[in-house]
Each structure stands twice: as C-alpha cells, then as structure tokens.
N, C-alpha and C positions, 0 to 999 in steps of 0.2 A: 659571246653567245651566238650559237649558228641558228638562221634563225628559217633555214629551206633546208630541207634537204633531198629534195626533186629538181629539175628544172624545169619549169614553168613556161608554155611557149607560148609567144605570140608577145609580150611584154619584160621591160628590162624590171627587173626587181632585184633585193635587195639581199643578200647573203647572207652577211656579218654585220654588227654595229660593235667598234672598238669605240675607248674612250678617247683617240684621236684618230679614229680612220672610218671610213664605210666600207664595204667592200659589195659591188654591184654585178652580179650574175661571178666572173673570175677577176675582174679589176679590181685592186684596194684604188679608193680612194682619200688624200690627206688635207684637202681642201675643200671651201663651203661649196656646195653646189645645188643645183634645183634638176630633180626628177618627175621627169613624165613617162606615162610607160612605153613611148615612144623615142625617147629623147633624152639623152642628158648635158645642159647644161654646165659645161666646170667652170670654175674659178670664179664663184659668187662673191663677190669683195664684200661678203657680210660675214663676222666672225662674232658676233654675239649679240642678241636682242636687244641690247641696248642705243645699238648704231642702225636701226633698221630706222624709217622715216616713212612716208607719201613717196618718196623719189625712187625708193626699191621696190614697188606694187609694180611696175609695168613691166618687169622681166618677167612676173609670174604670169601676170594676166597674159603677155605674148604665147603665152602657151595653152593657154585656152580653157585653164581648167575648171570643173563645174565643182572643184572642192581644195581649198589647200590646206595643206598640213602645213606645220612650222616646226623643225625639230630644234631646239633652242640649245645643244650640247647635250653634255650628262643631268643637266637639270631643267626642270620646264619653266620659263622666264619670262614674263609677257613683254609685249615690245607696245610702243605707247600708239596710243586713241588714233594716232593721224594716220598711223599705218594699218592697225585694221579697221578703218572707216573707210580706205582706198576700195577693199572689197565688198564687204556690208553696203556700201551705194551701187554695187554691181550686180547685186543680191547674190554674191558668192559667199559661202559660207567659209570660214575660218579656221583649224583649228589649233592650239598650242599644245606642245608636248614634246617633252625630253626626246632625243637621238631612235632609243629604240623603241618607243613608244610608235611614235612615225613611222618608223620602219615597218612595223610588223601591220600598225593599221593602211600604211602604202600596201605592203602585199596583197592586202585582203582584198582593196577595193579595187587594186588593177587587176587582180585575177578575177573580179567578177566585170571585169567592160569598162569601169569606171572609168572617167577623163578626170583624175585627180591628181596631181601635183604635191611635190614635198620639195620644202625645201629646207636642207641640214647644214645646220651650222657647225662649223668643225676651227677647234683652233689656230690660229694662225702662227 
C-alpha cells in the first residue's frame, strides 16, 4: 500500500510498508530500524516484540524523541512492562502498533514538526 504520493520536504518519511520491507522516501528497507525525521538508524537487532527489554530503550531515547511509535510487524504486539516503563519514567509517551499503522501516524506527526521516532520491526 503506497502510503505518499508527494514528497514531503524537510523530513525522511515513509513510502510503502510491505509485509517484509519499508520502503523510506526511494530506499526499500529489509531490516528492523528506528526512524526520526532526521535520521535513520538501520539494522536494529530487534525482530519482534517479544525480544525488546530495558537494554533497547536507549537507542530510541539517543534520539531524542518527544513520542515513540513501536511498529511490532504485521501485527500489533506488546513488548513487556520493563520496556515501556524505560519511557513512561522519561515522561515519553509510547505508542504500539502494527508496521503500517506507524507508518502512516510517523508521517503525520513529522510533517507537522514533530520530534517523534518509530521504530519498525521487520523480519529477520
């Protein structure tokens, strides 16, 4: 599902969401990564919700964001208490949701200024 079809300037955003790829302004990408609208991080060595922990909160927080997304694959999946309590004691707010659920609410909130962060898990 194409989910722009302008380009959007001043921020990277988000194209396509396949059921194993992203694909970011003209890059696919095939691996977990974390998105700022400055920035992207590749090869997040997290492949599904269920391996996220406390020890994976500081790659997001390094980037500074006032909101994170969590795209947890094709399905929305929650990841346990230790890992979003990392944020909640930051007073950053969290949020879970499928691939393109993320995706489409990443666009919205970077094209309006937003310092919001996603991070999409993608098969290994």
């Amino acid at each position: 599902m194409d989910l722009s079809l302008e380009r959007p300037e001043g921020y990277l955003f988000v194209r396509r969401v396949g059921k194993n790829s992203i694909t970011l302004i003209d890059r696919e990408l095939t691996d977990s990564f974390l998105l700022a609208p400055d920035r992207v991080v590749e090869h997040w060595p997290v492949h599904g919700a269920g391996s996220l922990d406390a020890s994976h909160v500081d790659a997001l927080l390094d980037l500074q964001p006032e909101l994170v997304l969590l795209g947890t694959g094709t399905q929305q999946t929650f990841p346990a208490a230790a890992f979003m309590a990392g944020f909640l004691r930051k007073g950053i707010g969290v949020e879970v949701m499928d691939n393109a659920a993320a995706a489409r609410t990443y666009n919205l909130l970077a094209g309006e200024g937003r310092q919001v962060v996603a991070a999409f898990m993608l098969p290994a």
